[in-house]
C-alpha positions as CSV (number, residue, x, y, z in Angstrom):
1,X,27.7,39.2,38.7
2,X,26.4,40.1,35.2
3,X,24.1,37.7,34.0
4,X,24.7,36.0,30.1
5,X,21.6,34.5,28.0
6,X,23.4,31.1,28.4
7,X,23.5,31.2,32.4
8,X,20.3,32.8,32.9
9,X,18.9,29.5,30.4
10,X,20.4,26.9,32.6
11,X,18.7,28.6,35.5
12,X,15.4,28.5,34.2
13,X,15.7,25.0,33.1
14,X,16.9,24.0,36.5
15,X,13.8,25.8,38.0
16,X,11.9,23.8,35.4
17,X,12.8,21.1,36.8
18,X,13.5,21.6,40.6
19,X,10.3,23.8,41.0
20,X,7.8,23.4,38.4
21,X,8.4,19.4,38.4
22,X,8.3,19.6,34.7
23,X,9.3,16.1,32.8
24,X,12.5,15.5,31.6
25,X,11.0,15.5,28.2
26,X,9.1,19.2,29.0
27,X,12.2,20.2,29.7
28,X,13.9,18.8,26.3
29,X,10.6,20.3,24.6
30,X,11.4,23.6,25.9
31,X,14.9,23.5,25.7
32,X,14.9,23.3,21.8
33,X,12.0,25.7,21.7
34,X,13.9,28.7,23.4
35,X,17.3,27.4,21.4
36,X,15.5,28.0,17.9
37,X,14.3,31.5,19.0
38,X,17.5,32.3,20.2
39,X,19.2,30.9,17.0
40,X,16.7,33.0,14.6
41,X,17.2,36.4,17.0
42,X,21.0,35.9,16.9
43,X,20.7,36.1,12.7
44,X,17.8,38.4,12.5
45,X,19.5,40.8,14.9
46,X,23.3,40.3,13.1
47,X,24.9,39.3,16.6
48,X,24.9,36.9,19.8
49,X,21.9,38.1,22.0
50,X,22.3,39.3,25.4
51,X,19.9,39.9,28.0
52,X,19.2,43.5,27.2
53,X,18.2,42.6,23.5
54,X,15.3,40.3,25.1
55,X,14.4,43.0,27.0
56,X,14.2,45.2,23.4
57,X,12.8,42.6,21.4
58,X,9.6,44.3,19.9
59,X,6.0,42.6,18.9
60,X,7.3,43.2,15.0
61,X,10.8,40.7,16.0
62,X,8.5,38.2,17.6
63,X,6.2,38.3,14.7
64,X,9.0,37.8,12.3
65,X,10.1,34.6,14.5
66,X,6.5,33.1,14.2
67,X,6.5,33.8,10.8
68,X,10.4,32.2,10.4
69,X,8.7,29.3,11.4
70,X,5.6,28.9,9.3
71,X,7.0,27.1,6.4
72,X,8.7,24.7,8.3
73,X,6.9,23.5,11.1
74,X,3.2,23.3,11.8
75,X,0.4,25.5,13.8
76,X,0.7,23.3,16.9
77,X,4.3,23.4,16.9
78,X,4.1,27.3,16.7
79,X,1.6,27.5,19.6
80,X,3.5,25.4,21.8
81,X,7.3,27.2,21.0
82,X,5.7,30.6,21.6
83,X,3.8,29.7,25.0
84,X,7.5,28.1,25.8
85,X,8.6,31.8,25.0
86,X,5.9,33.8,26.9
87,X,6.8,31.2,30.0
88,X,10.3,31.6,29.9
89,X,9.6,35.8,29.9
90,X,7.3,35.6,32.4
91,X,10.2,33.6,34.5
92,X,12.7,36.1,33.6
93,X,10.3,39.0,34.9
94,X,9.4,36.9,38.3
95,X,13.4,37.1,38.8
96,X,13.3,40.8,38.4
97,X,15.7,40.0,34.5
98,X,14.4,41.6,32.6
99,X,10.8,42.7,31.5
100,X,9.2,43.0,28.2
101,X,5.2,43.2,27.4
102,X,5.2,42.8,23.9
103,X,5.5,39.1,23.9
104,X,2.2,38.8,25.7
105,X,0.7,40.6,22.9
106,X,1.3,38.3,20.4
107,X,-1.5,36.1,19.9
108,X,-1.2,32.2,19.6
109,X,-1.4,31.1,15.8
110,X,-4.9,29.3,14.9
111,X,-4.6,25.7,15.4
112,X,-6.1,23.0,13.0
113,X,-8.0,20.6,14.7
114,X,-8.0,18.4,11.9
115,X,-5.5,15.2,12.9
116,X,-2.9,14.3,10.7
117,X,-3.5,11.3,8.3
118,X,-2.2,7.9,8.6
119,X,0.2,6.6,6.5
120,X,-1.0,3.6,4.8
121,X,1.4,0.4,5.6
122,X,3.1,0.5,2.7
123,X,3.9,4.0,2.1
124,X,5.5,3.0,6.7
125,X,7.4,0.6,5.0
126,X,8.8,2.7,2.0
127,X,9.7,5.6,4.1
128,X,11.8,3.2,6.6
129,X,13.7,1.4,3.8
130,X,14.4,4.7,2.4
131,X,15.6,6.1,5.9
132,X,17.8,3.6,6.0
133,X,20.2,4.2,2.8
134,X,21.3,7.4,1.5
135,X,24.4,9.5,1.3
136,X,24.6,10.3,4.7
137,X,27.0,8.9,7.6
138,X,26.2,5.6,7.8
139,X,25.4,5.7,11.7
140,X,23.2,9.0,11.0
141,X,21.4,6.3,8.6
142,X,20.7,4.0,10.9
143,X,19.6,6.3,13.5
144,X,16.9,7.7,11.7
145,X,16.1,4.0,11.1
146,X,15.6,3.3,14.6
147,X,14.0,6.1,15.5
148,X,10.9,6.0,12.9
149,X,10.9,2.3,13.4
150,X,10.5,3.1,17.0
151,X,7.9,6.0,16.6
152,X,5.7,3.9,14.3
153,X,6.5,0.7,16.3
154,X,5.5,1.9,19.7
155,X,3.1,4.5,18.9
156,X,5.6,7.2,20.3
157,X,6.2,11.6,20.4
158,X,8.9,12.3,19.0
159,X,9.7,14.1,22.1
160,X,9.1,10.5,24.5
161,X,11.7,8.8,22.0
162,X,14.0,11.9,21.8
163,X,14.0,11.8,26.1
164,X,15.1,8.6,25.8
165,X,18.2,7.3,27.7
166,X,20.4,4.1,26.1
167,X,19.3,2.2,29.2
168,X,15.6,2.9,28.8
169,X,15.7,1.0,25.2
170,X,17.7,-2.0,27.2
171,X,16.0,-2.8,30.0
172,X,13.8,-5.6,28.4
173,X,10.8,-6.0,26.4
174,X,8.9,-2.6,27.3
175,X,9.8,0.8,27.7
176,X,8.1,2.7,30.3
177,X,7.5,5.8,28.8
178,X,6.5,9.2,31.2
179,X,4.1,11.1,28.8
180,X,2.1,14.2,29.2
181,X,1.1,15.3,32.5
182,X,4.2,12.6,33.7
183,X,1.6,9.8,33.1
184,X,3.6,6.5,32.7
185,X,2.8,3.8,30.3
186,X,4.3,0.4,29.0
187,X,4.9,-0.6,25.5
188,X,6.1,-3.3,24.0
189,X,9.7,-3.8,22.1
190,X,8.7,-5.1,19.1
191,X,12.1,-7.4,17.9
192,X,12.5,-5.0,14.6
193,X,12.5,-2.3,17.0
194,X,15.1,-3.6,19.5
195,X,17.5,-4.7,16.5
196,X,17.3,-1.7,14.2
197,X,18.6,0.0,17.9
198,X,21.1,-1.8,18.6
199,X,22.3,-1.6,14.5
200,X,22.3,2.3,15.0
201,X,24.5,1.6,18.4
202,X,26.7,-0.4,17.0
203,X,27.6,1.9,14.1
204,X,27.3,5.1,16.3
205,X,31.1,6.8,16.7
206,X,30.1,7.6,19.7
207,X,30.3,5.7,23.2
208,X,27.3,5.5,25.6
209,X,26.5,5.4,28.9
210,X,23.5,4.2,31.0
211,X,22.4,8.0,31.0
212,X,23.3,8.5,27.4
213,X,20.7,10.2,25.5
214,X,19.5,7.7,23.0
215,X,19.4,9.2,19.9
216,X,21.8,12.0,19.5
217,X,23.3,14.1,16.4
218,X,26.3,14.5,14.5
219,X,28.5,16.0,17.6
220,X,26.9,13.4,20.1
221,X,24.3,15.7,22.0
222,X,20.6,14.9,22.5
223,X,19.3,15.1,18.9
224,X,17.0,18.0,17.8
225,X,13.8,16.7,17.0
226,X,13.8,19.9,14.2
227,X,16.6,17.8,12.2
228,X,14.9,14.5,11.9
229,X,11.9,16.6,10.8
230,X,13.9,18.0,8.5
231,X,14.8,14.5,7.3
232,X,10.8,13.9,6.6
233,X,10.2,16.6,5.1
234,X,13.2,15.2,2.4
235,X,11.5,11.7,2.3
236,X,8.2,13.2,1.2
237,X,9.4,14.5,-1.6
238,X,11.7,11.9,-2.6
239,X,8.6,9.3,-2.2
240,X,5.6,11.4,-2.7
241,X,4.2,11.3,0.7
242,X,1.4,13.7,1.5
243,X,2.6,16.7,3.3
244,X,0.6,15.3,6.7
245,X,3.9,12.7,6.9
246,X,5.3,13.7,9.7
247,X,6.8,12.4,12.5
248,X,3.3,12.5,14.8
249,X,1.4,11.3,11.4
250,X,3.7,7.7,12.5
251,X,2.3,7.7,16.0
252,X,-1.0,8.4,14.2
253,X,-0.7,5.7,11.9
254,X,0.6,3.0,14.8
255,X,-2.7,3.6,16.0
256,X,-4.8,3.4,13.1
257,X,-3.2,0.1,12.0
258,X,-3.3,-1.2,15.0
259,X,-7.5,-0.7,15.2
260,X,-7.7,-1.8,11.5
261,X,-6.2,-5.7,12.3
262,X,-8.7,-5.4,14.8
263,X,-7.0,-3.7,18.1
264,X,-9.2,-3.0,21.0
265,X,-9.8,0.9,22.3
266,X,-9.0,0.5,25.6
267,X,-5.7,-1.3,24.6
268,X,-4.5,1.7,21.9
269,X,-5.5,4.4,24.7
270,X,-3.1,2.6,27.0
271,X,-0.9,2.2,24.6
272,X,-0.9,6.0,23.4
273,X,-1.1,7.0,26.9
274,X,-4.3,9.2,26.1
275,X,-6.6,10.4,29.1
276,X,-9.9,9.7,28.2
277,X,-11.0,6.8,25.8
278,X,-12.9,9.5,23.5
279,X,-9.2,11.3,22.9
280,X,-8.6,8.1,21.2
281,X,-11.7,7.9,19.4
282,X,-10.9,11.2,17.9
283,X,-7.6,9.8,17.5
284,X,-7.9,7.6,15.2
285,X,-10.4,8.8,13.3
286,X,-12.7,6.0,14.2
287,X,-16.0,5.4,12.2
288,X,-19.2,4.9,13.0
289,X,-19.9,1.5,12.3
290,X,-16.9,0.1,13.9
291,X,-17.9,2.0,17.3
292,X,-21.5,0.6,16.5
293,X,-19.7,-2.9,16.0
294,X,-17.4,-2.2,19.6
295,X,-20.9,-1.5,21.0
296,X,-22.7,-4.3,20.1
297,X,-20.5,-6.6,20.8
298,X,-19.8,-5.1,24.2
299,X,-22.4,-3.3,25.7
300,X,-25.0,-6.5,27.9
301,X,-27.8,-4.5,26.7
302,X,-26.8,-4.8,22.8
């Protein structure tokens, strides 16, 4: 049987998921990763791509996709879709697919360790009232409503509230969320949250199911997280955001807001699902003399 780039993509996902126990949302990560490679290589190559032209590809094609991608997205986004790529040609060569070397040549783009900025609370506000009007559909509207409302309000990836199911965001006041590393966490449903959810339902053409992807785009699949991007990327010109507003900057900022009315570390790490307390720390850019305040108030030897 001659193997197709489509069927040889399902099997890796399934062995994703069957034998490298990745998370759903891995898998989504990935998934959208390898489909925007394949979607550049079918235009910069003039044709659909078969199994023989990954096997062709050269370190100047894979170059040209990284640099495809430089205007758009940022150097952590970069470094994750190309390890995504080297992982899914090292798969293909454990199968005996198809081999090529030049991909492990290509060296992962420098990443910034700079955090994005916070949003201040009004600038939250403006862009979510200005999600929600427009001249699009007035479902699509509403969905990007919900799902920066949700972001912001819960402290979220994009890629946790894009792996979302419609039962996960109806089975009470929390969603448990499975993070990096599969770590689960609860977080509240704020009420915005829940109704700006169930607005973008009710206007959504399409029907759901308990195993429904949540949020999903204009021909009712599992939206791509590159479109809502591209939807923030709109807004920060329209409102003169910085160019730091994206959709992490809104988990960034749930955090940061949360610490300024006077939220406790140990409660935001939970909340954001981090590791280590010091991840958070970093996190949210906390300064000295509020750690210096957490430790005096804290420590039975202050």
């Amino acid at each position: 049987m001659r193997r197709t780039v489509p069927s040889t993509i399902i099997a890796w996902k399934e062995w994703l998921k069957n034998v490298k126990l990745a998370s759903e949302h891995t898998v989504v990560s990935y998934g959208t990763d390898l489909s925007q490679f394949l979607a550049f290589l079918q235009e910069h190559l003039g044709g659909k791509v078969s199994i023989k032209d990954l096997s062709a590809l050269t370190s100047r094609d894979f170059r040209a996709w990284l640099a495809s991608r430089s205007s758009e997205y940022e150097s952590t986004s970069n470094a994750r879709a190309l390890s995504t790529i080297k992982s899914f040609y090292r798969w293909l060569e454990e199968q005996g697919i198809c081999k090529n070397a030049a991909i492990f040549h290509i060296r992962s783009p420098k990443i910034k360790k700079s955090l994005p900025k916070a949003v201040s609370e009004t600038q939250a506000a403006e862009a979510m009232h200005a999600l929600g009007v427009g001249d699009k559909e007035d479902w699509i509207n509403k969905r990007d409503l919900a799902l920066l409302t949700l972001i912001y309000g819960c402290g979220l990836r994009i890629s946790e509230a894009l792996g979302l199911s419609y039962q996960d965001a109806h089975s009470g006041e929390s969603l448990r969320i499975i993070g990096k590393g599969n770590k689960e966490r609860m977080v509240p449903l704020l009420s915005i949250i829940t109704q700006a959810i169930a607005e973008y339902v009710a206007a959504c053409p399409y029907a759901f199911s308990k195993d429904s992807p949540l949020f999903i785009g204009a021909h009712g699949k599992t939206l791509d997280p590159g479109i809502f991007q591209r939807e923030l990327r709109k807004l920060r010109a329209q409102l003169n955001l910085p160019e730091t507003t994206t959709p992490h900057a809104f988990r960034h900022s749930f955090a940061t807001h949360l610490l300024s009315a006077g939220g406790d570390l140990r409660s935001i790490q939970e909340l954001l699902g981090h590791a280590s307390l010091s991840a958070t720390q970093r996190y949210t850019h906390v300064d000295k003399e509020r750690l210096m305040k957490a430790y005096l108030s804290s420590h039975p030897r202050a």
